[in-house]
N, CA, C and O of each residue as an XYZ file, in Angstrom:
508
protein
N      31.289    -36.439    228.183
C      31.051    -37.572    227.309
C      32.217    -37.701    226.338
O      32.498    -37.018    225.353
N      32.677    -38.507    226.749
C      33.846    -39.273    225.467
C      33.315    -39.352    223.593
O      32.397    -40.077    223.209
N      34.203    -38.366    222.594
C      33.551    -38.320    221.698
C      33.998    -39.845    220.733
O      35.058    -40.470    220.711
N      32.856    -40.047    220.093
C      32.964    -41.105    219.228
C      33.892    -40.964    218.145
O      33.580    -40.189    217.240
N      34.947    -41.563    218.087
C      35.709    -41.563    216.701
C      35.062    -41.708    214.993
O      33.917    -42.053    214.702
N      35.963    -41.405    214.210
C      35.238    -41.207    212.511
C      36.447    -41.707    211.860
O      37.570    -41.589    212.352
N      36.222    -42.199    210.877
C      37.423    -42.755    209.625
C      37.154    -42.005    208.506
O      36.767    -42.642    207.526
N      37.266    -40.771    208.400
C      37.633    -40.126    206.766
C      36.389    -39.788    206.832
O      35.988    -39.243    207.860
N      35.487    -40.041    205.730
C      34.445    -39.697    205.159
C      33.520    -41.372    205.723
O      32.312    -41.551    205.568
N      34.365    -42.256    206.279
C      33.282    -43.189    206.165
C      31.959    -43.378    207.010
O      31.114    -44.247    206.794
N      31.922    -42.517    207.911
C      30.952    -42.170    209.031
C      31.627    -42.812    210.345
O      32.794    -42.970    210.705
N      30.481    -43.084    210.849
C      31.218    -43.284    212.090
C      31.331    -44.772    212.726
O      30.331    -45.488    212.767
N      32.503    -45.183    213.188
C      32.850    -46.350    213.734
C      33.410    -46.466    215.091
O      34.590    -46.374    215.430
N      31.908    -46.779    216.122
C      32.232    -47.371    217.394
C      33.377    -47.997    217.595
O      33.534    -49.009    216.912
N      34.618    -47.574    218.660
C      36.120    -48.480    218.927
C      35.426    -49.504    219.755
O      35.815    -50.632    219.452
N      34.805    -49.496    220.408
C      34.791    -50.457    221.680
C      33.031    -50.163    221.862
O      32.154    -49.646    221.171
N      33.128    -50.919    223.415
C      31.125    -51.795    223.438
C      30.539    -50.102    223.999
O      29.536    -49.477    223.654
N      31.419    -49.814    224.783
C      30.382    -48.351    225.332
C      30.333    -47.403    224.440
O      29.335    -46.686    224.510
N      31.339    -47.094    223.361
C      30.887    -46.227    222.374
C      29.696    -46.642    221.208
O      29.111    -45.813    220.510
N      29.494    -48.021    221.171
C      28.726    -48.949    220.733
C      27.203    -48.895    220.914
O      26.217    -48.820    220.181
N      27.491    -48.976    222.374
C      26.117    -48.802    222.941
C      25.727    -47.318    223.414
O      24.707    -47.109    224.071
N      26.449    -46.496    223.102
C      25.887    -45.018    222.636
C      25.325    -44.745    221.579
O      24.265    -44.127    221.469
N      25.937    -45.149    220.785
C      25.698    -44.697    219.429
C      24.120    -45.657    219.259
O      23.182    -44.967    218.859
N      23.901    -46.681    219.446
C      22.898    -47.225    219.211
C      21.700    -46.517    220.126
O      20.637    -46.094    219.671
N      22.206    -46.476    221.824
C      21.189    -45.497    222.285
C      20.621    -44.300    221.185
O      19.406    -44.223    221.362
N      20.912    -43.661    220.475
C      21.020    -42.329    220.243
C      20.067    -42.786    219.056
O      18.909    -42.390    218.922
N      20.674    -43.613    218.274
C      20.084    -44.166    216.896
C      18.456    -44.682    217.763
O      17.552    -43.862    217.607
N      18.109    -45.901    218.587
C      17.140    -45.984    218.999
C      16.313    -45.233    219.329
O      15.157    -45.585    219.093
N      16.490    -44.148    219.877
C      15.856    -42.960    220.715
C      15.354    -41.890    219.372
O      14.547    -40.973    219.526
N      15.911    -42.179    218.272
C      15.832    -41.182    216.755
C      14.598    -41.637    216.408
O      14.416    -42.854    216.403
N      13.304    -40.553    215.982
C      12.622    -40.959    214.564
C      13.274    -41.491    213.372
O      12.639    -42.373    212.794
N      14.097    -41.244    213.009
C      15.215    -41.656    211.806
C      15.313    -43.035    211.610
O      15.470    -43.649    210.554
N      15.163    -43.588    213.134
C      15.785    -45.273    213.057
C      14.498    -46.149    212.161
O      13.344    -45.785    212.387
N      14.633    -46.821    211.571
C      13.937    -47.652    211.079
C      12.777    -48.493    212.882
O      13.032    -48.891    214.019
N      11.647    -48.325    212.037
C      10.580    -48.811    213.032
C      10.795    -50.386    214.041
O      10.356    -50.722    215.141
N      11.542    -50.958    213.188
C      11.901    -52.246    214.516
C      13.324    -51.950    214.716
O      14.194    -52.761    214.400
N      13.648    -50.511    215.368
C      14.830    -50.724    216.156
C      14.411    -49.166    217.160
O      15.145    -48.749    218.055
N      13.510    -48.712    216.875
C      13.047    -47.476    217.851
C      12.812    -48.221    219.515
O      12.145    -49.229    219.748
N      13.443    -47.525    220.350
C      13.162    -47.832    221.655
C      14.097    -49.030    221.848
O      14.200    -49.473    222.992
N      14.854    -49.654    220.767
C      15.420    -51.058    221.188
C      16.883    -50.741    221.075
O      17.210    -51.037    219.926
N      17.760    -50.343    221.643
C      18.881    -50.438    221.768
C      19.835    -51.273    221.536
O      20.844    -51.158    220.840
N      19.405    -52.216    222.236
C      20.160    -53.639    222.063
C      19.610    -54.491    220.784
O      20.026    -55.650    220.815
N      18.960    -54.261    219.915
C      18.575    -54.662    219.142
C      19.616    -53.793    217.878
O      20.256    -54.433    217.044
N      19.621    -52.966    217.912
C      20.162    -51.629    217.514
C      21.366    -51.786    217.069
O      21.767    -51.682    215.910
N      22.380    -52.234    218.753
C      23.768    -52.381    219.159
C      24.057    -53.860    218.240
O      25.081    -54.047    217.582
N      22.691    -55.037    218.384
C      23.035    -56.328    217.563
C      23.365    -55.845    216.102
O      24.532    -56.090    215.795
N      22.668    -55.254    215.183
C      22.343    -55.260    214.315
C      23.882    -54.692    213.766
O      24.561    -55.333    212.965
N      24.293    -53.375    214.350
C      25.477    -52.336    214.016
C      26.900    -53.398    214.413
O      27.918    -53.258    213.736
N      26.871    -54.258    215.347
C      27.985    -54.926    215.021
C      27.966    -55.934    214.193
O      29.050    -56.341    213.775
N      26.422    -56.734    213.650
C      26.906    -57.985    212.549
C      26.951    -57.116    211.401
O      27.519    -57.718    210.491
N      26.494    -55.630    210.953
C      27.290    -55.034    209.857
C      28.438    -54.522    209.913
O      28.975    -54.386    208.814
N      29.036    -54.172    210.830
C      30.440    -54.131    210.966
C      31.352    -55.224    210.568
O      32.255    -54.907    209.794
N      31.276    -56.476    210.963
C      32.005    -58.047    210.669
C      31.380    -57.927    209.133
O      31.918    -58.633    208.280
N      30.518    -57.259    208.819
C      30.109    -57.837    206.962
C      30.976    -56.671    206.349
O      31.339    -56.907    205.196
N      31.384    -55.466    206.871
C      32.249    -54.130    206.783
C      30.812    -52.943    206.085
O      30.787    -52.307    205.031
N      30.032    -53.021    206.924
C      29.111    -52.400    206.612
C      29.294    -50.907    208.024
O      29.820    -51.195    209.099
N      28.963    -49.955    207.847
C      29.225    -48.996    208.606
C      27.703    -48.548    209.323
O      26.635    -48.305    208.762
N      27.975    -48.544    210.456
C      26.735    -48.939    211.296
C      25.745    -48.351    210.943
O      24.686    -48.934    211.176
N      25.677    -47.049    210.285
C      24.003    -46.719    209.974
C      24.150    -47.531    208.982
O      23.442    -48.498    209.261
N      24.777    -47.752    207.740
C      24.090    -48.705    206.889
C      23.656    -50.507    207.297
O      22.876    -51.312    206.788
N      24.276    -50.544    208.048
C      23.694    -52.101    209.156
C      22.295    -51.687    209.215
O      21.361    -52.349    208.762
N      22.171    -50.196    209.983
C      20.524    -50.447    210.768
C      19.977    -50.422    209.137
O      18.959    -51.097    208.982
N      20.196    -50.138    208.615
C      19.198    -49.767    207.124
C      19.055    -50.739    206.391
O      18.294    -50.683    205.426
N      19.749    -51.822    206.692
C      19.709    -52.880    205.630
C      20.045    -54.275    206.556
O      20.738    -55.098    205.959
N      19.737    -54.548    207.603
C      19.827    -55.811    208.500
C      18.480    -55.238    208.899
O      18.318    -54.214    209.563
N      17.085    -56.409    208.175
C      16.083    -56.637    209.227
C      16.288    -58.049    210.149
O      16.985    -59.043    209.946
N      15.446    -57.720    211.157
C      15.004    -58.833    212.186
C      13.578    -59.570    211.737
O      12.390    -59.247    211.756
N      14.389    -60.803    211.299
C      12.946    -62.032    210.742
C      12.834    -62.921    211.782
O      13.704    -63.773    211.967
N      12.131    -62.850    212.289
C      11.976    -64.257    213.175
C      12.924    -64.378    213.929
O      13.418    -65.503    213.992
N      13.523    -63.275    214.774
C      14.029    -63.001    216.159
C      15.694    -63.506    215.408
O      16.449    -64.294    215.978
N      15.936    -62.990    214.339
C      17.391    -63.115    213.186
C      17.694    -62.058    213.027
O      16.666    -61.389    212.928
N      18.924    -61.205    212.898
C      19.178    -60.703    212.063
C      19.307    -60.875    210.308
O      19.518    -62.079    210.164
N      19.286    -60.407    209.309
C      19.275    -60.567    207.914
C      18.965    -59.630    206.892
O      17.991    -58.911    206.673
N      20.499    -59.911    206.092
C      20.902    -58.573    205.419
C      19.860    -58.570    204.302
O      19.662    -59.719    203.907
N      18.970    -57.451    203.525
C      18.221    -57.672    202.513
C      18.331    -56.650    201.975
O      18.472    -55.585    202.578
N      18.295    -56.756    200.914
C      17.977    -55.883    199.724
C      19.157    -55.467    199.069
O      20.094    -56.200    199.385
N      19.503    -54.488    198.203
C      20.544    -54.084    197.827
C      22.079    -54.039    198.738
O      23.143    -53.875    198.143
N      22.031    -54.154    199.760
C      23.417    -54.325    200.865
C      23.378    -56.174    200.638
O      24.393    -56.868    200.684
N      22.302    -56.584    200.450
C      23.537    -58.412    199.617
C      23.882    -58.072    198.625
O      25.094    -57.984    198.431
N      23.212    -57.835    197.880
C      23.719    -57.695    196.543
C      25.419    -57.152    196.334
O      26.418    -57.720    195.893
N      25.141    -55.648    196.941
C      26.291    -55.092    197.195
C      27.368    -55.896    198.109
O      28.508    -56.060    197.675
N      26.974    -56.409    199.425
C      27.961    -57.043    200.141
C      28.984    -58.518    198.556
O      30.208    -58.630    198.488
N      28.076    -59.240    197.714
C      28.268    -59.950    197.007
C      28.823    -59.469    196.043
O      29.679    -60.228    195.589
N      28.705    -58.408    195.446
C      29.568    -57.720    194.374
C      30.727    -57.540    194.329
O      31.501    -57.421    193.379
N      30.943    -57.505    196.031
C      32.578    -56.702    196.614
C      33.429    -57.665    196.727
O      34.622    -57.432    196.922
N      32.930    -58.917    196.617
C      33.494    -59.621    197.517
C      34.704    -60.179    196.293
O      34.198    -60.034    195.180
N      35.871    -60.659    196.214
C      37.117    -60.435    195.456
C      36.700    -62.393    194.799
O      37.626    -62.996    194.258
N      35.577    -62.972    194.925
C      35.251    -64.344    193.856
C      34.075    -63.604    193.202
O      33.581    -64.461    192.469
N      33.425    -62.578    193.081
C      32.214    -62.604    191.991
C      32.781    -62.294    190.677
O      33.899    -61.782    190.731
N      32.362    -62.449    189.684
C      32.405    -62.812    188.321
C      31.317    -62.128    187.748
O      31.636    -61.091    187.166
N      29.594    -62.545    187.750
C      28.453    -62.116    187.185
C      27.488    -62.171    188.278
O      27.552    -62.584    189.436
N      26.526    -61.604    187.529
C      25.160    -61.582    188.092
C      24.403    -61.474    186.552
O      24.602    -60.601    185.708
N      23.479    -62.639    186.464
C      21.926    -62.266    185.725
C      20.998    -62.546    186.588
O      21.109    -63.315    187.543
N      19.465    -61.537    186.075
C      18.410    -61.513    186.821
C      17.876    -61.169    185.477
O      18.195    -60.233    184.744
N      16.726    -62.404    185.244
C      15.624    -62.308    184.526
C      14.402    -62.234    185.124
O      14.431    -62.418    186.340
N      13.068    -61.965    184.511
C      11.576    -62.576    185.048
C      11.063    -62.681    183.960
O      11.326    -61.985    182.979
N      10.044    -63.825    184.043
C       9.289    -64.288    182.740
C       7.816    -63.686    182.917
O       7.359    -64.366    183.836
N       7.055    -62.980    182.617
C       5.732    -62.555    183.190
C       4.479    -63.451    182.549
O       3.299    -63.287    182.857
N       4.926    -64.327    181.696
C       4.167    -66.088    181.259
C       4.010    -66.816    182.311
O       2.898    -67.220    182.651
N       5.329    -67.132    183.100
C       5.259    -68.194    183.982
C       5.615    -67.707    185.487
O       5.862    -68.459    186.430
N       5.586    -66.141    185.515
C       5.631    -65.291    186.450
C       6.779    -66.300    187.789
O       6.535    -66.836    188.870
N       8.024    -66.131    186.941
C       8.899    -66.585    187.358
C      10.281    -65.717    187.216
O      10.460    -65.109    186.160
N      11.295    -65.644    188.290
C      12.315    -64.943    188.153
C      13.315    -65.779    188.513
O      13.299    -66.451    189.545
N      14.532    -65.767    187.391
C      15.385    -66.370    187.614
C      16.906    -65.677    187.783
O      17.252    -64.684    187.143
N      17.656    -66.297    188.646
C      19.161    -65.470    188.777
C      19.962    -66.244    189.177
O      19.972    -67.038    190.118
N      21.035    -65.834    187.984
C      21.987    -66.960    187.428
C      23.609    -65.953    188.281
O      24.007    -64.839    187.942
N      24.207    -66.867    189.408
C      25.825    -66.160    189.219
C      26.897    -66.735    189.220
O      26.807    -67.654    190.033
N      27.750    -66.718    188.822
C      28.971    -67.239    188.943
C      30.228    -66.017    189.675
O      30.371    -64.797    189.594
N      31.132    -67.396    190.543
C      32.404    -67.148    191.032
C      33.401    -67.364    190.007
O      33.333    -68.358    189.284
N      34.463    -66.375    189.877
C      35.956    -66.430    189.740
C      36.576    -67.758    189.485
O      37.462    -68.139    190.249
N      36.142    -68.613    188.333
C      37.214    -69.873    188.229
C      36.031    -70.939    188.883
O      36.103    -71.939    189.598
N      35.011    -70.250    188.307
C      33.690    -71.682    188.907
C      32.435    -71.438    187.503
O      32.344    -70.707    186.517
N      31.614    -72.543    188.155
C      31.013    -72.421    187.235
C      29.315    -71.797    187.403
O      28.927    -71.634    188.559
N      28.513    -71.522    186.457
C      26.801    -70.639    186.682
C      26.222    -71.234    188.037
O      26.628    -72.238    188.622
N      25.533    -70.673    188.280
C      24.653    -71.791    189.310
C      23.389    -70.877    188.904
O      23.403    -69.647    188.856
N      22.376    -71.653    188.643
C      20.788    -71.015    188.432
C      19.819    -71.241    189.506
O      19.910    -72.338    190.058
N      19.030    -70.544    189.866
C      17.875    -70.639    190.744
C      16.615    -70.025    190.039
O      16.705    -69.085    189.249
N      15.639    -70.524    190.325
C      14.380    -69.965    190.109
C      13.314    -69.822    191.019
O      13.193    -70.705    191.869
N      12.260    -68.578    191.002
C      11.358    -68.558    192.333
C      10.551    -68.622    191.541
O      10.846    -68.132    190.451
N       9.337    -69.167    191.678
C       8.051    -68.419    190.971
C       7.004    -67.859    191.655
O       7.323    -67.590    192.813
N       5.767    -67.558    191.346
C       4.955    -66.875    191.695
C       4.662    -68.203    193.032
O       4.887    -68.057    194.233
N       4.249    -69.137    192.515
C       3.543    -70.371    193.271
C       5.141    -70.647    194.371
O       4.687    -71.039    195.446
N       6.037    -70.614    194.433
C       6.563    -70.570    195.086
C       6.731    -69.679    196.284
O       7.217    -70.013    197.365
N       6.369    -68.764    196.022
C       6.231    -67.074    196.809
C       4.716    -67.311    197.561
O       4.443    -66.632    198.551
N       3.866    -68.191    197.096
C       2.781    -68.220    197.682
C       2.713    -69.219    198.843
O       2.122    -69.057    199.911
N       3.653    -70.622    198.314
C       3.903    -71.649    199.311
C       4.687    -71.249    200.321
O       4.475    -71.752    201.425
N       5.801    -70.224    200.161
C       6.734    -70.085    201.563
C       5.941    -69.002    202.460
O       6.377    -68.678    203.565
């Protein structure tokens, strides 16, 4: 078996599709893997290359790309983080009001201006 290459400390990065689709075999076949990618390989192999193109290093892909509605989609702290890195962020605020059980988050780019959003509770209930 051809061994999989490593970059420094950054873990490990598949060169090409068959080291790709090893590494995901291996990850699928793991208790370790997060529950919607056990037994799925190719689900596995999807997930580890759209975090690669985001420069995410393939176990952190499987850990933070769920599958919504037959999608991949990055959630939780890996946007945040993917958005932090990125060479236009500027800020981040995150408030919640527990009156109008509403959370709001305000960010701005590099040479732009706030942009605000708000969710609320009744919103979270309608989607």
């Amino acid at each position: 078996m051809k061994e999989i290459k490593t970059q420094n400390s950054t873990g490990i990065r598949p060169q090409n599709m068959p080291e790709l689709f090893k590494l995901a075999e291996i990850v699928a076949s793991s208790s370790m893997a997060p529950k919607s990618y056990i037994g799925k390989p190719q689900d596995t192999a999807v997930a580890m290359m759209m975090g690669m193109e985001l420069g995410l290093n393939p176990m952190q892909a499987i850990q933070n790309i769920a599958i919504i509605n037959g999608k991949p989609s990055v959630w939780g702290d890996a946007m945040l983080a993917l958005v932090q890195n990125h060479p236009a962020f500027l800020s981040i605020d995150e408030s919640f009001d527990e009156q109008t059980m509403t959370a709001t988050c305000t960010v701005c780019r590099k040479g732009g201006k706030p942009h605000t959003q708000k969710f609320s509770q009744a919103d979270a209930e309608a989607a």
